[in-house]
Structure formats: C-alpha cells, structure tokens
C-alpha positions in Angstrom: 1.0 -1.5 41.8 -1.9 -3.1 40.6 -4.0 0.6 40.7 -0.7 2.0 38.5 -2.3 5.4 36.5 -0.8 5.9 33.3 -0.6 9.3 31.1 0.3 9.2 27.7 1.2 12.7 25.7 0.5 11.8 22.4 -1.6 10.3 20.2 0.9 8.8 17.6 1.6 5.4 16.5 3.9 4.7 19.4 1.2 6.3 21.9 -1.0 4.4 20.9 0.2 1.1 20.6 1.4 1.5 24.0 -2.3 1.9 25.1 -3.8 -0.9 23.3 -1.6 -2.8 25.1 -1.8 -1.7 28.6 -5.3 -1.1 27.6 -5.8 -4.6 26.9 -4.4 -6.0 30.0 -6.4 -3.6 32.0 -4.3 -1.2 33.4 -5.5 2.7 34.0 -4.5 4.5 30.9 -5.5 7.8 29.2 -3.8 9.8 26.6 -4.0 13.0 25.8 -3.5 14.4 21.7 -3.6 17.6 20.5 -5.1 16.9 16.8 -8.4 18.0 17.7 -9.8 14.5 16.1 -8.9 11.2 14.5 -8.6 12.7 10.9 -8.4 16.3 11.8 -4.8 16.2 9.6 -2.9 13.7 7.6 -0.8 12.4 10.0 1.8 11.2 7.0 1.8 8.8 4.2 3.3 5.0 3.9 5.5 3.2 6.5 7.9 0.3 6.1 7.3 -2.1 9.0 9.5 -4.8 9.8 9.3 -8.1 12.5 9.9 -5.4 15.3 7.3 -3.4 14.0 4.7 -6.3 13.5 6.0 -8.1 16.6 4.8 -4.8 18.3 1.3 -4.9 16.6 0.6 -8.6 17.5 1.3 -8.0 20.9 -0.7 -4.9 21.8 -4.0 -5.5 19.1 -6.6 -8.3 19.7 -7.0 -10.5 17.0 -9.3 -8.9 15.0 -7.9 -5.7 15.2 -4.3 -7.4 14.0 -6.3 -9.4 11.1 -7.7 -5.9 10.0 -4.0 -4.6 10.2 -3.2 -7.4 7.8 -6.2 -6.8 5.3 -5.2 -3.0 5.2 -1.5 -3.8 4.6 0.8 -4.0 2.0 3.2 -7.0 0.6 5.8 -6.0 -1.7 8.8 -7.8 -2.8 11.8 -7.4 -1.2 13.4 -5.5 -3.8 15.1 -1.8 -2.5 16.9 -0.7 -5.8 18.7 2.2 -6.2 19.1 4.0 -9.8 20.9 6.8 -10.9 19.0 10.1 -12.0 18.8 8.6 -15.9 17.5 5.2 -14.8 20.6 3.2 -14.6 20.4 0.5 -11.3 23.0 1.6 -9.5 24.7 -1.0 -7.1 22.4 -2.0 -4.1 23.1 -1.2 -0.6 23.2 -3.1 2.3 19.9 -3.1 3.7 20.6 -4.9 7.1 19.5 -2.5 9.1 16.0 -2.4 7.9 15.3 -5.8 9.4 13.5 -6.1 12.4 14.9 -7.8 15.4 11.3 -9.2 16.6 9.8 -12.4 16.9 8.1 -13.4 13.6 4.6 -14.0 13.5 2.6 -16.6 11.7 3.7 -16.3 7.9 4.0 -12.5 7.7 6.7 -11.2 5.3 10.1 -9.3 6.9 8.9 -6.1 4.8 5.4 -5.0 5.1 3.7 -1.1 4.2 1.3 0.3 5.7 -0.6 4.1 5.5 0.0 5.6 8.4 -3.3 7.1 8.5 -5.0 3.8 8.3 -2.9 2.1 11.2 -3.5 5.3 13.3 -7.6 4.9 12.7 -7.2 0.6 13.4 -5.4 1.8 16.8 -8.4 4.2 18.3 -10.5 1.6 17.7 -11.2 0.4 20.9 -9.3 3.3 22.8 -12.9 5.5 21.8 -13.0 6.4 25.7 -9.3 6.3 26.5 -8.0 8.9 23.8 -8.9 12.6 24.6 -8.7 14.6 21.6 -8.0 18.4 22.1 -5.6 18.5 24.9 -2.2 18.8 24.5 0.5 18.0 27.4 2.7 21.2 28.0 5.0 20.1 31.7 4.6 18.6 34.4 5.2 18.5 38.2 6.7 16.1 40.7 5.3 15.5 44.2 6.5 14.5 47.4 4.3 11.2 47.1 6.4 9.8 43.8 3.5 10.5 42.2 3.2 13.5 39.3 0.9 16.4 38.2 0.4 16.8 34.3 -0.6 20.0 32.9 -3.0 20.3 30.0 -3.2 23.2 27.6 -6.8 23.9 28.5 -5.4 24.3 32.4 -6.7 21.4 34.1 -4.1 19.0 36.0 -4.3 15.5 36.0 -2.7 13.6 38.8 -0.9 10.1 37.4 1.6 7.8 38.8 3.7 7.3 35.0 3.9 10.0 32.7 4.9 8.6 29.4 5.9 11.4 26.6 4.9 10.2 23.3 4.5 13.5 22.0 7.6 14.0 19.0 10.4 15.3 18.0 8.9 18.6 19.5 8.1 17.1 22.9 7.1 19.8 26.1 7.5 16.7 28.0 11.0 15.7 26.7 12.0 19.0 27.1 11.4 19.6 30.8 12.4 15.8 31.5 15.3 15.6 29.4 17.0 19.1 28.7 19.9 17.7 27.7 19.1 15.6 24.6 19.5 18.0 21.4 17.5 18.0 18.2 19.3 18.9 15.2 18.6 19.7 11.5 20.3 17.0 9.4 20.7 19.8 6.3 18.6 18.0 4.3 14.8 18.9 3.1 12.3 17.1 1.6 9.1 17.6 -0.7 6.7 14.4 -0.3 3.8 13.7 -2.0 1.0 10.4 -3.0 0.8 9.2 -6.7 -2.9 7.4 -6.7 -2.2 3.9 -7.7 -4.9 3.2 -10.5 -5.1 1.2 -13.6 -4.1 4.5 -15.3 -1.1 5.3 -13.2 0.2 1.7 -13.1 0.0 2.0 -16.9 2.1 4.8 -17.1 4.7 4.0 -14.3 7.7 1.6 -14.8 6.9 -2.0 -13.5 10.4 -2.1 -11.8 9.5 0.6 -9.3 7.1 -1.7 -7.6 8.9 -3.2 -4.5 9.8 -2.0 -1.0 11.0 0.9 -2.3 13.4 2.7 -4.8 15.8 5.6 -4.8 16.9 7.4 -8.1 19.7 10.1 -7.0 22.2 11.7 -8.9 25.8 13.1 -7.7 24.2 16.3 -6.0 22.0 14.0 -3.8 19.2 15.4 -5.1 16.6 12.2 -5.0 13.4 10.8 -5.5 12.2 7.8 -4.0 8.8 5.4 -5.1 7.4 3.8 -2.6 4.3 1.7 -3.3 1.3 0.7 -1.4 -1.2 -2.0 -2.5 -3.2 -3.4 -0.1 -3.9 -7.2 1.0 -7.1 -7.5 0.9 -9.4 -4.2 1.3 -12.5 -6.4 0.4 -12.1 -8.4 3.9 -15.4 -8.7 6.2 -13.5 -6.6 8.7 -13.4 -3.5 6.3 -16.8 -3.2 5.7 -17.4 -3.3 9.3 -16.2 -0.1 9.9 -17.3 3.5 9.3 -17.3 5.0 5.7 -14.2 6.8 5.7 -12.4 4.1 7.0 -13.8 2.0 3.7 -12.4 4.6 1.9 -9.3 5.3 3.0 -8.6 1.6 3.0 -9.8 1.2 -0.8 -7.3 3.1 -2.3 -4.0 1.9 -3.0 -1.1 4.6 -3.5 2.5 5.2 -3.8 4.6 7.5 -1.7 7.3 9.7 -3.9 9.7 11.7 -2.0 11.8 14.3 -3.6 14.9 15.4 -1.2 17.9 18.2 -1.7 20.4 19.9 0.4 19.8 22.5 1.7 22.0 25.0 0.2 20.6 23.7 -3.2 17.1 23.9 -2.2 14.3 26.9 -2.1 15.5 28.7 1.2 12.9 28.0 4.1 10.8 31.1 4.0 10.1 30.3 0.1 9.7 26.4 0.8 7.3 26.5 3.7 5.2 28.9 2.2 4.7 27.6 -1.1 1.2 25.8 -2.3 1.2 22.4 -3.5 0.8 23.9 -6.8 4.3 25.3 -6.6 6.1 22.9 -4.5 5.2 20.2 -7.3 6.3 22.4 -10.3 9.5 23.3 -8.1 9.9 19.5 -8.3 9.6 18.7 -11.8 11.9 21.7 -12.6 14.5 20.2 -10.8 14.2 17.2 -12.5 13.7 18.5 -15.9 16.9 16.2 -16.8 16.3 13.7 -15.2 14.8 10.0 -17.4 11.9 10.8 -18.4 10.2 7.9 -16.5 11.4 9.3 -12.9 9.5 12.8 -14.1 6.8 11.1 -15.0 6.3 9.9 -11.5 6.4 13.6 -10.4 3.9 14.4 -13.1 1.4 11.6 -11.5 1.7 13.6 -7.8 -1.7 14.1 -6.0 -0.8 18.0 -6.1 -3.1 18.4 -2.8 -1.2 15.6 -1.0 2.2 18.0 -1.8 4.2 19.6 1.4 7.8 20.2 2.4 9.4 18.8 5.6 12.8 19.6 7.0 15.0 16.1 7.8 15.7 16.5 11.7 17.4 13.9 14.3 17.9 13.5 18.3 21.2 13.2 19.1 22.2 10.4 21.4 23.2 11.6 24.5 24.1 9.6 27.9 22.6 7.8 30.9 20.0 9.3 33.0 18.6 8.2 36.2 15.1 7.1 35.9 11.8 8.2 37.0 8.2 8.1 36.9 8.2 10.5 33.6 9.9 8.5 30.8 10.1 8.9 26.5 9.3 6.8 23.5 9.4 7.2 19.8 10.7 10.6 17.9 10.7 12.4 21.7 13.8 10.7 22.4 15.0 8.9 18.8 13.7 11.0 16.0 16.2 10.1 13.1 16.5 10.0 9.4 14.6 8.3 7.3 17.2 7.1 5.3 16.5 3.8 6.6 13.0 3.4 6.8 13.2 1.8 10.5 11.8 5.2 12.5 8.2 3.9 13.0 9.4 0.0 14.0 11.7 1.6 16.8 8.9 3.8 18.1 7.0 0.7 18.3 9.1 -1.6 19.7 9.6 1.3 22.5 5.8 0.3 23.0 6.1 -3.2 23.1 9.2 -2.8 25.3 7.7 -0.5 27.7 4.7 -1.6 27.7 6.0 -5.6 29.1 7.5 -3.6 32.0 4.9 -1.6 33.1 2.6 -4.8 33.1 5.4 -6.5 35.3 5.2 -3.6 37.7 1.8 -3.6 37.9 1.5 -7.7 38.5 4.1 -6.6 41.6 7.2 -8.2 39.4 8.6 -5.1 39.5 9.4 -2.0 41.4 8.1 0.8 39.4 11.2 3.0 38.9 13.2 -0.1 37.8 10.7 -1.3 35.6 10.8 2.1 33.6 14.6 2.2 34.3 14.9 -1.3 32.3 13.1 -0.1 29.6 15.7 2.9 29.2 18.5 0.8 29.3 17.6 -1.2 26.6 15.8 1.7 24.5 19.2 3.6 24.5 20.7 0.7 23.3 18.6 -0.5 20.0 17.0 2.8 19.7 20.2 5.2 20.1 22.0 2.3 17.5 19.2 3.1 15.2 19.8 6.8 15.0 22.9 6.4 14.4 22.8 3.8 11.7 20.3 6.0 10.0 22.2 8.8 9.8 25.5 7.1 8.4 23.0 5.8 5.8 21.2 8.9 5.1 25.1 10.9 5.1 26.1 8.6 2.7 23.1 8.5 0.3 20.7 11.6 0.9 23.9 13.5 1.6 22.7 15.2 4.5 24.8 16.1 7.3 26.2 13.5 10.0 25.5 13.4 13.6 27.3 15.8 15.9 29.5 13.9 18.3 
C-alpha cells in the first residue's frame, strides 16, 4: 500500500513524532490538533527522556532537527535522591525502570531533560503543511472498503485508510475504538510550577538538588519534587536560525517543582481547580510551613504564573483486541503515573514502533491489519508493563492509590 493515507488525532509529542517519521519516508500523513496554534497553551513543563525516548527522536528527526534537539536539551547527572521533608537523604530507590530499553545513539547520556514546549516547537518544524491546527477529531466511521471516515469538529469528513488516535488520556477516538479500556483517578493531585533558573535562583537553591531529579516527602506523602533543566548549548547556529520565540524559549534554563498530596488531605476539587496561581502557590507554602527551610525556599522561587493543579490519572490495562485500521498511542491507551518519569519515552517508542510497521506496510512487507496488529502486540506488552510499574512506584512513594485489577 504504497498510496497508504494516514490520520493522526493529535498533535502531542507522540503525534508528532509519528509524523516526522512517516513524514520523512514519504508516506501521506496529516494530523489534526485541537490547540488552535503551536503555542496557543503551555503544553507542560520538563521531561525525562531515556534511550527509548532518544532512540525515538533519532529515528523520526533529520539530522539537523536531532542536533537542535541536542542543543536545546538538558544533561544532568544521574543522581535521583530522595529526602525526607527536613532534608535528610533518605535511602534511594531502585530506579530501573526509568531506563530506556532503545538503542543508544552516538554518546548521548541514559538520562536526558527536555521542555516539552521546546521539543513540541522542534517537531512542527517541517510538518508546517502537515499539522492542521483548529480541528479536533471527535469519531469516526468504518466502510465497506476497509477504508474509514473521520469526523472533524468543524463537520467536515476526511476519508483515510489508518486512523491513528494520538489524542490523550481524554481520547473521542479511544473511546469509540476501545470502550472497554477504563481511566481512573489514582487519588492523588498535584500542584506544579517552573522556578527560573538564574544566577539569583541558583544562589539561593541547594547545589544538591541539581540532578535528574529529587523528591522530599514526608510520612503523609505529601511531596515536592526539583527537577532541573539547563540546556546544552542554547548559543548553537541552529537556535539562531529559528524564529524569535523559539530563541527565547530556548534561552531560558528552569527547574520543574511539583508539589503532590492525597486527596483527602488536599483542597477538595471545586476549591483546587478554581484557584489562581496566586493562591495555589500560597496553599503550597502553607503546607510546607514545617518543612526545612531550603525545600520552602524552592516554593518561594515559583514562577507564580506558571502555577496550576492537575489531578494524577491512569489507563488501566485491559486485554487483547482484534486489530483494525483505527489503532492508539501514547496517554489514549497508557496514560500512567508519573511516579516514574517514563510516560513521554513510552508514548514515543509507540511512535517509533508504529511508525517501522506502517513503513513495512507501505513498502508491501506487510499486510496492513497485521502490521498495526504487530504493533499492538508489542505495545501491550512494554507499554501495559510500564503502567503498571509506575503505579507500584507511585503507590509506594506518592501514596496514591493502586491499580484496579
């Protein structure tokens, strides 16, 4: 199926990754975001990225697009440290299932950061006429010809031969395809802000904070988490290239601080989600009023307008299903904790993963349903394995609940 028409709900990194590389090997591909542009919202703050994640990137991005994924990264040490809520290093957990299971490319480090923001801007380049901005998938029909009919919010139709949801944890696609696969809040929310990483912040923050990322909690689970991002090399040729706010974005090095709570000992939902910044942050530091003074301090140094709430949610894993030309990648079938930091490299490797079959289908390797019924097989395997491991992790450290059986 050489002529093989592919729909992608969702601009998100997994979407879009997914593009670049079909894009790249010249396949038909469009996708369809609702964001009504690029930087219409913050579409979150750092990422950890591991070998699958990077593997992912190599393989979809053309070589300067990778080399300006590189300048615009992070390198910390591989420190993840874990304190108690007066600044006492508390024993250090395993961390073996934030390692990537890809290939390793060139000399780049197991534990990278990146802004999500910035990766999201390095993946339209290119895609400029393949993205549609504005249009939101809601369903979809089958027809008698194995091909399928995909319905846009603004009432046109499209007809495509591969429907690929990329669209969340809130997927209309997902929905429809897969009714069966329940989302499920994890009892667990979380208040997230960026701490501006200047000469004046570094001053006043504590030096051992600056790694991977660290975790202060106390016997509550209440936490707050550091996580820091300095880029390579935002001076590179390949910055300056691009538009201002891409320059600018790219020029500023921050940390991500995440403050989480049960539940039942946090502001109830109605209060939370309608809060300002203003309030959320002093919320915060009330909390904490206890807590070392260094750890506060970090909550002092918040970007108040970067401040929102966010409830912790997860897919459940759920069984087989026979495959069709309608299929699922990233949060729309494996949104899961983030107690493990590995949500982002699993939504990528979906892309990479995917993305190798539908090229074999399309070089007539491959028959098209068992190309995209390949891809589910493994996906359930490493992606349903990383829910789960998440969620142990996040029960046993965040606190929050476990997965239903």
């Amino acid at each position: 199926m050489s002529n093989l028409r592919i729909v992608i709900a969702g601009g998100g990194l997994a979407g879009m990754t997914l593009a670049h590389h079909l894009h790249r090997n010249g396949l038909d591909v469009t996708v369809y975001e609702r964001d009504p542009a690029l930087a219409s919202r913050d579409p979150g703050y750092r990422l950890h990225i591991n070998s699958t994640g990077t593997s992912a990137l190599h393989a979809a991005l053309e070589p300067r697009l990778w080399e300006l994924f590189l300048a615009t990264s992070g390198r910390p040490t591989d420190d993840m440290l874990l304190f108690d809520d007066q600044f006492n290093l508390r024993q250090a957990r395993d961390t073996t299932g934030m390692t990537g299971t890809g290939t390793p490319t060139e000399d780049i480090p197991e534990h990278m950061v990146m802004c999500r923001s910035t990766l999201r801007r390095i993946l339209h380049i290119g895609l400029e006429k393949t993205v549609r901005f504005g249009v939101a998938v809601t369903g979809y029909r089958t027809n008698p010809d194995s091909t399928v009919t995909v319905c846009l919010d603004n009432g046109d139709t499209i007809e495509a031969d591969v429907l690929i949801a990329a669209d969340g944890v809130n997927s209309a696609v997902r929905t429809q395809r897969l009714p069966q696969v329940r989302v499920v809040d994890l009892g667990s929310r979380h208040i997230t802000a960026k701490i501006p990483l200047t000469q004046d912040t570094r001053a006043r923050l504590p030096q051992q904070l600056f790694n991977t990322f660290s975790l202060a909690f106390d016997s509550h689970h209440d936490g707050l988490t550091f996580g820091p991002l300095e880029r390579t090399d935002p001076e590179s040729p390949l910055v300056k290239e691009q538009e201002q706010d891409f320059q600018d974005e790219a020029g500023k090095n921050y940390a991500l601080s995440i403050f989480n709570s049960l539940t039942d000992r946090m502001l109830p939902d109605a209060e939370l989600f309608t809060a300002g910044p203003e309030q959320l942050k002093a919320y915060v530091l009330q909390r904490l009023a206890s807590w070392h003074p260094a750890l506060v301090e970090t909550v002092r140094l918040w970007d108040t307008a970067t401040v929102q709430a966010l409830t912790l949610r997860s897919c459940v894993p759920t069984d087989a299903w026979e495959p069709t030309n309608v299929t699922v990648i990233g949060d729309a079938i494996h949104a899961m904790s983030s107690a493990l930091g590995i949500g982002a490299n699993t939504a990528l490797r979906d892309a990479h993963v995917l993305g190798e079959e539908l090229l074999a289908v399309s070089q007539g390797k491959k028959a098209l349903l068992d190309g995209i019924g390949d891809y589910e097989e493994a996906m359930r395997d490493y992606g349903f394995t990383a829910v789960r491991k998440s969620a142990a992790v996040g029960t046993q450290v965040i606190g929050h609940h476990p997965l239903p059986e």
